[in-house]
C-alpha positions in Angstrom: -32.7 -48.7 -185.3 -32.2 -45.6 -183.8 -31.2 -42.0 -185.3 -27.2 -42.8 -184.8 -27.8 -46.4 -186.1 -29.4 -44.8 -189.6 -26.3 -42.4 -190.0 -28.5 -39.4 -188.6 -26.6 -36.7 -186.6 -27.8 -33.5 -185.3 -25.3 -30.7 -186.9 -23.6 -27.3 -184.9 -25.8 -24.5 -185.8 -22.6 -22.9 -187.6 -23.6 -25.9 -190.7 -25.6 -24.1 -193.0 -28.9 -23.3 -192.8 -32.3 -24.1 -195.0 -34.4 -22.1 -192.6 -34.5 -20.7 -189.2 -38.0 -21.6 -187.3 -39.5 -19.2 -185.2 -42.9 -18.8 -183.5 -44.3 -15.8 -183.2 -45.2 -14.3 -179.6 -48.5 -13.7 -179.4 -49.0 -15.1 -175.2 -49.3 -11.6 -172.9 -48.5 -13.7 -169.8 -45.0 -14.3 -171.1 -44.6 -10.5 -171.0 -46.7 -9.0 -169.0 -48.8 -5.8 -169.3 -47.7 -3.6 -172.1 -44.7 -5.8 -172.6 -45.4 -8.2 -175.6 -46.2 -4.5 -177.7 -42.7 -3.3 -176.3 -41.0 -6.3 -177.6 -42.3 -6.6 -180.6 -40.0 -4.1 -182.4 -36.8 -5.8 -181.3 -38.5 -9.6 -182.4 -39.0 -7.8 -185.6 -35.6 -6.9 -186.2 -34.6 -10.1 -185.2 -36.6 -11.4 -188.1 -35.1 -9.1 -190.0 -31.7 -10.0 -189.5 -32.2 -14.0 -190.0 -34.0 -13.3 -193.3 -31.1 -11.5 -194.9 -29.5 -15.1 -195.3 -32.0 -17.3 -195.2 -35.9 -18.4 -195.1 -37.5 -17.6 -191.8 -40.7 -19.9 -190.8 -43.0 -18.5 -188.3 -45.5 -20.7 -186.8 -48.5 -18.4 -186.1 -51.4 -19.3 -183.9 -54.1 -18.7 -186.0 -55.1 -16.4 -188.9 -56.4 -13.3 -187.3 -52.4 -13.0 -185.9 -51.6 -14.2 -189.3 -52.5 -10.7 -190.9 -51.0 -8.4 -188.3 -47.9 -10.2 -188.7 -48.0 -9.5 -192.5 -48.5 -5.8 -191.4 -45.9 -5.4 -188.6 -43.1 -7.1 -191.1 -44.5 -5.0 -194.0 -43.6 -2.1 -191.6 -40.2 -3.6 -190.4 -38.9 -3.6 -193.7 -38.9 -7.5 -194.2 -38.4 -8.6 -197.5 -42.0 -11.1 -196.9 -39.9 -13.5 -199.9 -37.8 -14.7 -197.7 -40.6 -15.3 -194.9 -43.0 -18.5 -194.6 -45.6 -18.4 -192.2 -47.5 -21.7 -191.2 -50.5 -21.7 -189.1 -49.5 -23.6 -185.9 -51.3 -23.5 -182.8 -48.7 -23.0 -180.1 -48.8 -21.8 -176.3 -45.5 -19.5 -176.2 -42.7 -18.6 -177.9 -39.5 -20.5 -177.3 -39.1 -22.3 -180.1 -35.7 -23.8 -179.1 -37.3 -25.9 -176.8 -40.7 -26.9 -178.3 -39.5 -26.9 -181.8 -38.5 -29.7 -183.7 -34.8 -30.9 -183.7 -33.6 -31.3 -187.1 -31.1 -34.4 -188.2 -28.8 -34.9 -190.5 -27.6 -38.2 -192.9 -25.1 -36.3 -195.1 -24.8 -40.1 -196.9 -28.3 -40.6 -198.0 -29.3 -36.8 -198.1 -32.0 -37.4 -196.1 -33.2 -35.5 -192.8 -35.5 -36.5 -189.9 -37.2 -34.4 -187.0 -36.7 -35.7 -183.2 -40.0 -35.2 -181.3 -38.6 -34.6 -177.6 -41.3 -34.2 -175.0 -42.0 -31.0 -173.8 -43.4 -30.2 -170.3 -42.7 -26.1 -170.2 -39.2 -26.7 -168.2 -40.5 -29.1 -165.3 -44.4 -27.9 -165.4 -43.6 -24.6 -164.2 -46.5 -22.7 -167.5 -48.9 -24.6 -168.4 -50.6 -25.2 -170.8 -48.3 -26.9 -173.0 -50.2 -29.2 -175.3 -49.6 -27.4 -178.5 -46.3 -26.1 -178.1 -45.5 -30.2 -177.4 -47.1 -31.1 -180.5 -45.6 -28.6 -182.3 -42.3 -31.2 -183.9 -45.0 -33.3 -185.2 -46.7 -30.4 -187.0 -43.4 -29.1 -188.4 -42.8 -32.6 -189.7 -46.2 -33.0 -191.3 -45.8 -29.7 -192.8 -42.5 -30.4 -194.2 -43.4 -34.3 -195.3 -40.3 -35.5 -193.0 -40.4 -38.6 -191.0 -40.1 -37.9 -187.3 -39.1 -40.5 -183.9 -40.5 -39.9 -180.8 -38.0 -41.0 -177.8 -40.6 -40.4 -175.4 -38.6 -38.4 -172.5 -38.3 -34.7 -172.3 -35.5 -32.4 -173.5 -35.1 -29.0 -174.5 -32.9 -27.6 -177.0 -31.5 -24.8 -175.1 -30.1 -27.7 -173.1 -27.9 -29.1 -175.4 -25.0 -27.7 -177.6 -23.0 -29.5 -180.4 -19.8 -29.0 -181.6 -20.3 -31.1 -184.8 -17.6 -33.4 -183.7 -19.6 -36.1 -181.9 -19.9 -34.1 -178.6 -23.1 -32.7 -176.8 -22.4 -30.2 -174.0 -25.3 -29.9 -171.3 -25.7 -28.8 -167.6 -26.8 -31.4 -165.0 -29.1 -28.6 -163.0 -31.4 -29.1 -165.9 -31.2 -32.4 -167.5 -30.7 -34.5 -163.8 -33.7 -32.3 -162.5 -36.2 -34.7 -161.6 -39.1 -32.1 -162.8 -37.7 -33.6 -166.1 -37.4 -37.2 -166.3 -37.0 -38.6 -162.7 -37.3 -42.2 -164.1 -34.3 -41.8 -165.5 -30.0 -41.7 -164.2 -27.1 -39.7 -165.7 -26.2 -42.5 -167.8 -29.7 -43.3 -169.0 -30.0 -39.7 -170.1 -26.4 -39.9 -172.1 -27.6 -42.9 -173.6 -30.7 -40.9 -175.1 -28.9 -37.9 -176.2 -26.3 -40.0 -178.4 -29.0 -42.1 -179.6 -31.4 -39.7 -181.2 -28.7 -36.9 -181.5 -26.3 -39.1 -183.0 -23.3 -38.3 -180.9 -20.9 -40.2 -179.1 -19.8 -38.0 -175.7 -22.0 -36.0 -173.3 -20.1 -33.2 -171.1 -21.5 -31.8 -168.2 -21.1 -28.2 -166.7 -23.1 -27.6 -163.1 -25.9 -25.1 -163.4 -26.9 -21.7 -164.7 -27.6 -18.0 -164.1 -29.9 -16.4 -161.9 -33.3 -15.8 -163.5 -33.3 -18.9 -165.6 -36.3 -20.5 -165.0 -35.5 -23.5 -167.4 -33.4 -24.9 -164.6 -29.9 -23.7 -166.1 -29.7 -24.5 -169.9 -26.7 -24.0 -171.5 -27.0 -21.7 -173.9 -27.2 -19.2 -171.3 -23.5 -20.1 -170.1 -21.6 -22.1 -172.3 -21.5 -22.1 -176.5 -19.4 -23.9 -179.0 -17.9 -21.9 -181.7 -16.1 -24.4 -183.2 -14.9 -27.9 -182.6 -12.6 -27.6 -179.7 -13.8 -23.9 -179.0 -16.1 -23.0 -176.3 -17.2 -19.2 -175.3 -17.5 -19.5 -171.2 -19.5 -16.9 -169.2 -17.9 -15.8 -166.5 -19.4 -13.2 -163.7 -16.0 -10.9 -162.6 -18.0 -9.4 -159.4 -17.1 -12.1 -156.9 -20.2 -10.3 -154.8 -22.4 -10.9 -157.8 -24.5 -14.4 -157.5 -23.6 -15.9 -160.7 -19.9 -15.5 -160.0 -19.5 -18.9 -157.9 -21.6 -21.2 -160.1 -19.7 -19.8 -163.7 -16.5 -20.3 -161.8 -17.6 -24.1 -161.1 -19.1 -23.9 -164.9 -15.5 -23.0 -165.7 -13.3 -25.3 -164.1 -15.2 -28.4 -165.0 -14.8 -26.9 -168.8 -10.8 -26.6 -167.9 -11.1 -30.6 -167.1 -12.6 -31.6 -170.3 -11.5 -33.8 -172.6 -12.5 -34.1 -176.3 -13.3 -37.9 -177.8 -9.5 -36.9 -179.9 -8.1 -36.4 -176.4 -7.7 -33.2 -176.7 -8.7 -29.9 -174.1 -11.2 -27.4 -174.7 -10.2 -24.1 -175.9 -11.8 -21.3 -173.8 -13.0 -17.9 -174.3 -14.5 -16.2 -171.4 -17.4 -14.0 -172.3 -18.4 -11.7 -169.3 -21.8 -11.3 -168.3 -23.6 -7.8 -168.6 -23.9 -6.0 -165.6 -27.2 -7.4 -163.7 -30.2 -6.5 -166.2 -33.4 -5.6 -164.3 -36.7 -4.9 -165.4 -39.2 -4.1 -162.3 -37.1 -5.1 -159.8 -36.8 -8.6 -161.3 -33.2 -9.6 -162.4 -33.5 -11.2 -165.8 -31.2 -13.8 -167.4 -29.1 -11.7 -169.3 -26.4 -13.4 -171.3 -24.4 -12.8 -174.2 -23.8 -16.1 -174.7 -27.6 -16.6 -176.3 -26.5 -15.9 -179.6 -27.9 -17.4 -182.5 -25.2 -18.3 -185.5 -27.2 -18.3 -188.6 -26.0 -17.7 -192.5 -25.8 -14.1 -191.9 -23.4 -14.3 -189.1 -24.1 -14.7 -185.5 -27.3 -13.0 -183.7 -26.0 -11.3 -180.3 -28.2 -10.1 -177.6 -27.0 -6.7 -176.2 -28.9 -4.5 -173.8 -27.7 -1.4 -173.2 -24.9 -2.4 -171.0 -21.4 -1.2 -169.9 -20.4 -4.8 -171.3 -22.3 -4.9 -174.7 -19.0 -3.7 -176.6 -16.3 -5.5 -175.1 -18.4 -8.7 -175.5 -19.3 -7.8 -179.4 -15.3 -7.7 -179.4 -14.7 -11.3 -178.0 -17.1 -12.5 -179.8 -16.1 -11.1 -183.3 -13.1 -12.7 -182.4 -14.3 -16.1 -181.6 -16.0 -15.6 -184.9 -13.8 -15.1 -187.6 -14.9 -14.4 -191.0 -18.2 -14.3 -189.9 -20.5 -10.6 -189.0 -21.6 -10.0 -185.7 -24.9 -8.4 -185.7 -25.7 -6.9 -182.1 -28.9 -6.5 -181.8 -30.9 -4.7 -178.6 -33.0 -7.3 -176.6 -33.4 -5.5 -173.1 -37.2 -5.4 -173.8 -37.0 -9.4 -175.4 -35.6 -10.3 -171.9 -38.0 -9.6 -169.5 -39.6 -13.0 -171.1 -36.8 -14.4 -169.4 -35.3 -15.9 -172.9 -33.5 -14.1 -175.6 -32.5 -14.5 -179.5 -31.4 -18.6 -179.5 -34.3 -19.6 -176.9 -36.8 -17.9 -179.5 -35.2 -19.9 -182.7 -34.5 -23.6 -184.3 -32.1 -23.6 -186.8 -33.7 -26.4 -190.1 -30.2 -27.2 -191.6 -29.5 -27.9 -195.3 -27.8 -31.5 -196.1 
């Protein structure tokens, strides 16, 4: 039987949380020369933030790393309570694509890990043995029962809105670099199975200096049920203005399984964010929403405060906690790509 057949579900990240997973950066050709050390202080805070609602897990590469990152939390101010580090060999960071995803059976109480292939988005950084072996680990560690569907997907290629309805972008998942032995329908089939949902939506593509192919959670959140925030690029000069426009209408065209259309809040994008000459992937839209409220990535930007207000409002009753990430995003990734929300049943 699979996941959906058992009862399991894959929850929104606004359910509450158990945990978030994290794994600590520790590979310098993710960010290059003095880079990783420049980071560091805003992953810290990052931590920081998560662990005033909840347990944060860090996979750590090995024990050497182990004790600086007792040190460099120690100096952050983290309360090391609320932290749980586990050994875990791992090849990068981005734990929201090599990390386990986390399902649900609110009947039984139960929870099980899906162990999606990972191939570093299409090849493009190997190796990527141990960050692909990493759900497995998690599960062992955590003495949950795991399913291995045996196709590749990536969790910042997928958003839920809790409601039976997973949200994706065919640039990414119809890439052949992917699974090319596989069609559109052959995919949806997948993602209801071992997500337990029952609709797949598709946007087009994604932002300029995404090199995951376009995931979603660079363009297009849920924030509720029938609520999407939409990024949209107002510079009609600027090169993700035509493919957020396309991202757009299709959302206009949407319908939910109860019929109904999506409600849309356009989120701009910051004004182009470069580092060396290279534009990064700057988005506001890679939140995280954990128990403490929702994570946003700001970066200095003319648009940091008049996207912390649309989001605040998309968020009622819960904080937003802007948080600096122009140093985070030269890794090409921000706050959600680096996290994996463990939810409580």
């Amino acid at each position: 039987m699979t996941p959906k057949e058992q009862g399991f579900f894959f929850p929104p990240e606004w359910h509450p949380h158990r945990a978030t997973w994290l794994t600590f950066p520790h590979n310098d050709h993710s960010w290059q020369d003095d880079k990783l050390d420049r980071m560091r202080p805003q992953y810290l805070q990052f931590i920081k933030a998560i662990s005033e609602g909840e347990l944060v897990c860090l996979n750590v590469n090995d024990i050497r790393l182990k004790a600086r990152v007792l040190q460099w939390l120690s100096e952050a101010g983290v309360d090391l309570d609320r932290i749980r580090i586990v050994i875990n060999p791992t090849n990068d960071a981005w734990c929201r694509d090599h990390g386990p995803a986390f399902l649900i059976n609110p009947a039984t109480g139960e929870r099980m890990i899906v162990n999606w292939e990972y191939n570093a988005w299409g090849g493009k950084y190997p190796p990527y043995g141990d960050d692909d072996f990493l759900p497995v680990a998690i599960a062992q560690y955590l003495n949950l029962p795991h399913v291995s569907p045996g196709i590749v997907m990536e969790g910042g290629s997928v958003e839920f809105n809790g409601a039976g309805t997973v949200l994706t972008s065919k640039s990414c998942l119809l890439n052949p670099n992917r699974n090319p032995h596989l069609n559109q329908a052959q995919i949806e089939r997948y993602l209801c199975d071992f997500y337990g949902m029952d609709q797949v939506l598709w946007v087009e593509g994604g932002i300029v200096g995404d090199d995951t192919d376009g995931h979603i959670d660079d363009t297009t959140r849920f924030v509720n049920e029938d609520t999407v925030v939409a990024c949209v690029e107002e510079d009609p000069s600027d090169e993700n203005h035509t493919i957020l426009q396309t991202n757009l209408q299709m959302l206009k065209e949407m319908r939910l399984l109860n019929g109904k259309q999506l409600n849309i809040i356009e989120l701009p994008m910051p004004k182009p964010v470069y580092i060396n000459d290279f534009r990064t992937p700057g988005s506001y839209a890679n939140f995280l929403i954990c128990n403490a409220g929702v994570i946003v990535p700001v970066f200095n930007n003319p648009n940091d405060d008049r996207a912390i207000g649309i989001l605040e409002q998309a968020f009622p009753g819960r904080k937003v906690i802007p948080l600096l990430a122009d140093e985070i995003i030269w890794g090409q990734g921000s706050f959600h790509c680096l996290s994996q929300q463990e939810p409580l049943v």
